[in-house]
Backbone bond lengths (Angstrom), bond angles and torsions (degrees), N, CA, C in turn:
res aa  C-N    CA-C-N  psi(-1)  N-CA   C-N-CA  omega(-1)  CA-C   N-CA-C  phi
1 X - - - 1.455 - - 1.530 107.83 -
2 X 1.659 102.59 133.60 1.543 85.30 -176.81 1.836 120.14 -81.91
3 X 1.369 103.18 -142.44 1.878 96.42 -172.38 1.651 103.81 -102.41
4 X 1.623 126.98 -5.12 1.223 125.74 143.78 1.614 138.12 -67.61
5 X 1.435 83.16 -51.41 1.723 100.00 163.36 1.511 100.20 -50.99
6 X 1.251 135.27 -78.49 1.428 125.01 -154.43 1.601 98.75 -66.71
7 X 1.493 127.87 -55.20 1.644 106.52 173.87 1.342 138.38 -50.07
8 X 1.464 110.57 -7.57 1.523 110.73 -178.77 1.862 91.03 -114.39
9 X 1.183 124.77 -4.20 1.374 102.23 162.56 1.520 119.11 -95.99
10 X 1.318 112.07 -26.52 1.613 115.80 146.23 0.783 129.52 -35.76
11 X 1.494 133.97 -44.93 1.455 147.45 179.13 1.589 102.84 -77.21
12 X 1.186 105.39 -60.81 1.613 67.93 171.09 1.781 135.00 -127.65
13 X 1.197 97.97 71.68 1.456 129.86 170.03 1.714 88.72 -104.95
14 X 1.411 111.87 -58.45 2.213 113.37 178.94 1.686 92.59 -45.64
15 X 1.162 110.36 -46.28 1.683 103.42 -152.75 1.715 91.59 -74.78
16 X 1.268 142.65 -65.02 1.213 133.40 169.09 1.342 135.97 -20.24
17 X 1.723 104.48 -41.59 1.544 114.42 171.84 1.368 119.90 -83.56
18 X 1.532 105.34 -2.99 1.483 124.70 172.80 1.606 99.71 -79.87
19 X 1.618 108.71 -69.04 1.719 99.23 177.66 1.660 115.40 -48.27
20 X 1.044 105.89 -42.61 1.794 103.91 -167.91 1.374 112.17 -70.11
21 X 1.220 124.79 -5.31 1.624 132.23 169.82 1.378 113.38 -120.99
22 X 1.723 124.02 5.14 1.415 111.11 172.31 1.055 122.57 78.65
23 X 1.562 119.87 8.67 1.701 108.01 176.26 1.681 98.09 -85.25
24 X 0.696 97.47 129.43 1.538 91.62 -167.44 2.060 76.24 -96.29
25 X 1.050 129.28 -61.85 1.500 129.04 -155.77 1.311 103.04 -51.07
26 X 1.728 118.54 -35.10 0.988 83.51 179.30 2.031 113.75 -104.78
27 X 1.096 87.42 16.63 1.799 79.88 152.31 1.315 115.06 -79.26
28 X 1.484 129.92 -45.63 1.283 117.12 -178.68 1.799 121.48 -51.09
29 X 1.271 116.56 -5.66 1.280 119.18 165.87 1.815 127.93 -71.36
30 X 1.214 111.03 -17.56 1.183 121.27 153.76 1.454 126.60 -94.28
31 X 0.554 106.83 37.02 1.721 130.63 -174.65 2.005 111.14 -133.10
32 X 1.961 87.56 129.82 1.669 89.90 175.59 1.307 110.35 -68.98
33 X 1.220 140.91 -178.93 1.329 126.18 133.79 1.215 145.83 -18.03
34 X 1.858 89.54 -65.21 1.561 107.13 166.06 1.087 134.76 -106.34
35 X 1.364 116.68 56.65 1.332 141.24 -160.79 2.040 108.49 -66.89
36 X 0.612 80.24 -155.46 1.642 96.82 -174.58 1.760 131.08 -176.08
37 X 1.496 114.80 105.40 1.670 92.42 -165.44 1.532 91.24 -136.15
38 X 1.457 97.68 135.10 1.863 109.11 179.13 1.407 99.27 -82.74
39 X 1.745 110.66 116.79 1.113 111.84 174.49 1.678 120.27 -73.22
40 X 1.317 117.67 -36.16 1.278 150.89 174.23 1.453 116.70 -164.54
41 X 1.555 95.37 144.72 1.927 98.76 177.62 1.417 111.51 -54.01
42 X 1.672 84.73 126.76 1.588 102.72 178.39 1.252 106.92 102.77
43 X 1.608 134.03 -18.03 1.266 130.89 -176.64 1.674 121.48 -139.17
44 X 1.854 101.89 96.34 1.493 104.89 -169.30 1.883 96.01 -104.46
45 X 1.398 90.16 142.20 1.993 98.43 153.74 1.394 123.24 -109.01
46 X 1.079 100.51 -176.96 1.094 92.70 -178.85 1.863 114.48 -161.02
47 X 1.400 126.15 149.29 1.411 112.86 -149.80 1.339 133.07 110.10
48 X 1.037 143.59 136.76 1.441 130.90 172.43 1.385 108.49 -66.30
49 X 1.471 124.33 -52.12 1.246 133.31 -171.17 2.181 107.27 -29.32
50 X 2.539 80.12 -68.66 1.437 111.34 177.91 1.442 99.76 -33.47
51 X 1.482 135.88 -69.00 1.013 137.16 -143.17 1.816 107.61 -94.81
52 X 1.054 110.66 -16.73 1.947 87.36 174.37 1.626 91.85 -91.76
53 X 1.703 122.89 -1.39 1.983 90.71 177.59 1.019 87.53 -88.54
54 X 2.123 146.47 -12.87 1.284 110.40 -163.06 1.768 99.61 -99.05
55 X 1.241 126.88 10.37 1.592 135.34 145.66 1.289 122.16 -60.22
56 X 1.416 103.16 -42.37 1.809 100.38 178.68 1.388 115.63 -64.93
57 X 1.220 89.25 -40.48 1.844 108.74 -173.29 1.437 105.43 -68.25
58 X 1.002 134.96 -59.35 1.972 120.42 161.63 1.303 113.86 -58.97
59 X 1.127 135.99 -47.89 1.288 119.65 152.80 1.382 129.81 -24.70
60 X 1.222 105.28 -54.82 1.857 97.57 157.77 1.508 126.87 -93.87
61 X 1.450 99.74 0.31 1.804 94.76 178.98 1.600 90.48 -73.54
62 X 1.615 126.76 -33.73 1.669 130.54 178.32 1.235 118.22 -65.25
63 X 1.358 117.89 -9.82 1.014 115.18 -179.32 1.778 117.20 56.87
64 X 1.579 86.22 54.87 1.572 118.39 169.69 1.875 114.38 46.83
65 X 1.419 79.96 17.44 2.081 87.61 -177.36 1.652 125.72 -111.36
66 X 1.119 92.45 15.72 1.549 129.97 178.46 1.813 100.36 -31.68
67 X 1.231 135.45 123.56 1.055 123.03 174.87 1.866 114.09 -158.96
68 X 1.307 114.81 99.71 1.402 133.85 -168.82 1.050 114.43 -97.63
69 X 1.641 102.11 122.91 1.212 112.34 156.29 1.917 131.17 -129.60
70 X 1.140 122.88 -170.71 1.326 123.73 176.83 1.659 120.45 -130.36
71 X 1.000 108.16 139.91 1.382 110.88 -177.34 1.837 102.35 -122.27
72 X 1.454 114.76 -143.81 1.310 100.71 179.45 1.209 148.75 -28.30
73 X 1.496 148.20 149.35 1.615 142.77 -176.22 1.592 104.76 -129.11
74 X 1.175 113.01 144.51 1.242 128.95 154.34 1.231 118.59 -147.99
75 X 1.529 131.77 98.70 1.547 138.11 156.40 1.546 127.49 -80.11
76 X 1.289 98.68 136.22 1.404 118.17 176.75 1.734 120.66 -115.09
77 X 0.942 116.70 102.87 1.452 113.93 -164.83 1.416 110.48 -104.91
78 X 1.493 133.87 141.37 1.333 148.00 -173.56 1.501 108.96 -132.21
79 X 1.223 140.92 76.65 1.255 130.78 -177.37 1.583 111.50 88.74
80 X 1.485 90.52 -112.82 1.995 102.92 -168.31 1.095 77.67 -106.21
81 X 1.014 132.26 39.06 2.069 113.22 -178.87 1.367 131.44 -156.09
82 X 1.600 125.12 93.41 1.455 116.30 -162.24 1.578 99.78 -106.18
83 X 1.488 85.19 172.53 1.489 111.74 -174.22 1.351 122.42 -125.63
84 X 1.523 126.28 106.63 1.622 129.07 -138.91 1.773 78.63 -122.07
85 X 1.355 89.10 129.41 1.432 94.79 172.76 1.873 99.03 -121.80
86 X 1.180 131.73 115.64 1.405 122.74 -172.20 1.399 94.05 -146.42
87 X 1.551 81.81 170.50 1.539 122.86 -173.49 1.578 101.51 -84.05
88 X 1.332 130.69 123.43 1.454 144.71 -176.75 1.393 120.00 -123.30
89 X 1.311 117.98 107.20 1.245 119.45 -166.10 1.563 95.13 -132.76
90 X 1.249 101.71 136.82 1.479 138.49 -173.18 1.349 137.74 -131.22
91 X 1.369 122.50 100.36 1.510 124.77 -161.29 1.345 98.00 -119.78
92 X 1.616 113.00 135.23 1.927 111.18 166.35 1.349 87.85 -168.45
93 X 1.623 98.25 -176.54 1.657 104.36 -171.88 1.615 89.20 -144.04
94 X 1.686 100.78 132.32 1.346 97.78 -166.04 1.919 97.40 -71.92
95 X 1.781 91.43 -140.67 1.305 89.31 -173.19 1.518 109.01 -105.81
96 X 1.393 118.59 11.75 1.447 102.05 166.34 1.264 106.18 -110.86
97 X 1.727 117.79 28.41 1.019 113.85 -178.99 1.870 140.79 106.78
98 X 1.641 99.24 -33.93 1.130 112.89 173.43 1.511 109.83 -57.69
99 X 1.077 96.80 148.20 1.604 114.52 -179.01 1.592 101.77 -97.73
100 X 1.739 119.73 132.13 1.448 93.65 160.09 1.662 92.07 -147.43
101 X 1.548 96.98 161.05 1.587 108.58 -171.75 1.536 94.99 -126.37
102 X 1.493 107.31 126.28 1.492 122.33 -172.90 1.569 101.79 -123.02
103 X 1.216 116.57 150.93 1.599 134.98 -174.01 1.399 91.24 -144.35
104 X 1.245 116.13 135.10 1.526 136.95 148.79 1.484 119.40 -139.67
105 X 1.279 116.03 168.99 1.047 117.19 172.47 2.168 120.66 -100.33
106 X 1.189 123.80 88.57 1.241 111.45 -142.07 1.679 109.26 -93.05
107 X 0.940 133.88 165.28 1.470 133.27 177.07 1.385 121.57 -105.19
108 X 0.714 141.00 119.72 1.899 131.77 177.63 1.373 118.53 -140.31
109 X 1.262 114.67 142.62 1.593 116.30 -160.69 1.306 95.08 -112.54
110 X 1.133 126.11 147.81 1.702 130.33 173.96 1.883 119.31 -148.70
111 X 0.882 100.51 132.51 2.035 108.13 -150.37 2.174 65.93 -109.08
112 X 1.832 91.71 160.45 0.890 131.65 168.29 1.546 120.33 -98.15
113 X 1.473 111.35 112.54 1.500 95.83 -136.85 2.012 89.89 -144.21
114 X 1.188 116.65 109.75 1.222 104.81 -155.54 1.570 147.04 -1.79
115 X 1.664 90.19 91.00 1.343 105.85 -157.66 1.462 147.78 73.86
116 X 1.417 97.31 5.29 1.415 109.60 -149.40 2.072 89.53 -150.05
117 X 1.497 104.58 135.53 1.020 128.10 150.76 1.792 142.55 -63.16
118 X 1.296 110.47 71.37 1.638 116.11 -143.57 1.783 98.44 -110.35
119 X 1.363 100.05 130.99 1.901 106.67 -168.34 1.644 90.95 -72.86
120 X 1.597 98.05 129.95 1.700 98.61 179.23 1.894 103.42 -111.86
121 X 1.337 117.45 -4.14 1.238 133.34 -175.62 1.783 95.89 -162.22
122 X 1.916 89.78 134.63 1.345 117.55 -162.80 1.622 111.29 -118.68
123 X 1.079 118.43 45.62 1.472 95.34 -161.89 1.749 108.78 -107.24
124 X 1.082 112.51 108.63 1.391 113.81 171.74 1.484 127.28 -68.65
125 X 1.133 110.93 -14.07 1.798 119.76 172.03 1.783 120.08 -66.17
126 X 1.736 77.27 -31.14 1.859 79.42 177.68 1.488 111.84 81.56
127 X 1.354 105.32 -139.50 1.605 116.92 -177.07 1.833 103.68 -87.65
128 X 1.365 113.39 -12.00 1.583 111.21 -163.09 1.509 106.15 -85.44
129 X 1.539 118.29 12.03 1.450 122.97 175.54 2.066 105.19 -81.00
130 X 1.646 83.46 -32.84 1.988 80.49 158.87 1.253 128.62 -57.17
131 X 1.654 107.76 -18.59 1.419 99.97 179.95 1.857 124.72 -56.97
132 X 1.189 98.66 -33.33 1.984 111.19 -160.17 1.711 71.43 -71.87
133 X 1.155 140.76 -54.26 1.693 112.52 -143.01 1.867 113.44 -113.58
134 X 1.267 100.75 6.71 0.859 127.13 142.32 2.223 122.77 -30.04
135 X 1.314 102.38 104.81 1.582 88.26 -169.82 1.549 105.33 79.80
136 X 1.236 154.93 -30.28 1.495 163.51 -97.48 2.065 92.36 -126.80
């Protein structure tokens, strides 16, 4: 693995253990300014502000059991700007209890941003947001 690959999977393995414990503040530290995160298909924010209320808010749609992880990496880098194509795995139990374990494959863009590797696009759906318009 090279020395990007392992810093941008570092980064966000921190940012995961950030969602799975609720610091939301300090998730917003991996975050540009003008970030961008697909909450669900069809519905992006945008902002730091936008984006730690739409964390809180799955956080309790999970019924506070939110728990992230990562499996495979592949980066593609262009300048100040890579392209993380990974494995997204997701375990919580809603609120009547059901347990569910989700895998996707997610996409995230991250700019080089004084000194620092900062997610400028969030999208955990990946390519399967083609699905809804798809035929459409």
């Amino acid at each position: 693995m090279d020395a990007l690959t392992r810093t941008l999977k570092e980064t966000i393995e921190a940012a995961d253990r950030a969602i799975t414990a609720e610091d939301f503040d300090e998730l917003m530290k991996f975050y540009a300014d003008d970030a961008s995160l697909v909450v669900k298909p069809g519905l992006t924010v945008s902002g730091k502000e936008s984006i730690r209320r739409a964390f809180v808010a799955i956080a309790d749609h999970f019924n506070n059991s939110i728990v992230v992880t990562q499996g495979e990496i592949q980066v593609i880098q262009g300048g100040d700007v890579a392209l993380v194509i990974m494995e997204t795995l997701l375990q919580a139990t809603d609120k009547a209890g059901v347990k569910t374990e989700i895998s996707r494959r997610a996409t995230y863009v991250f700019r080089h941003i004084s000194e620092k590797w900062l997610c400028v696009v969030d999208n955990s759906y990946g390519t399967t947001l083609l699905d809804s318009v798809v035929g459409s």
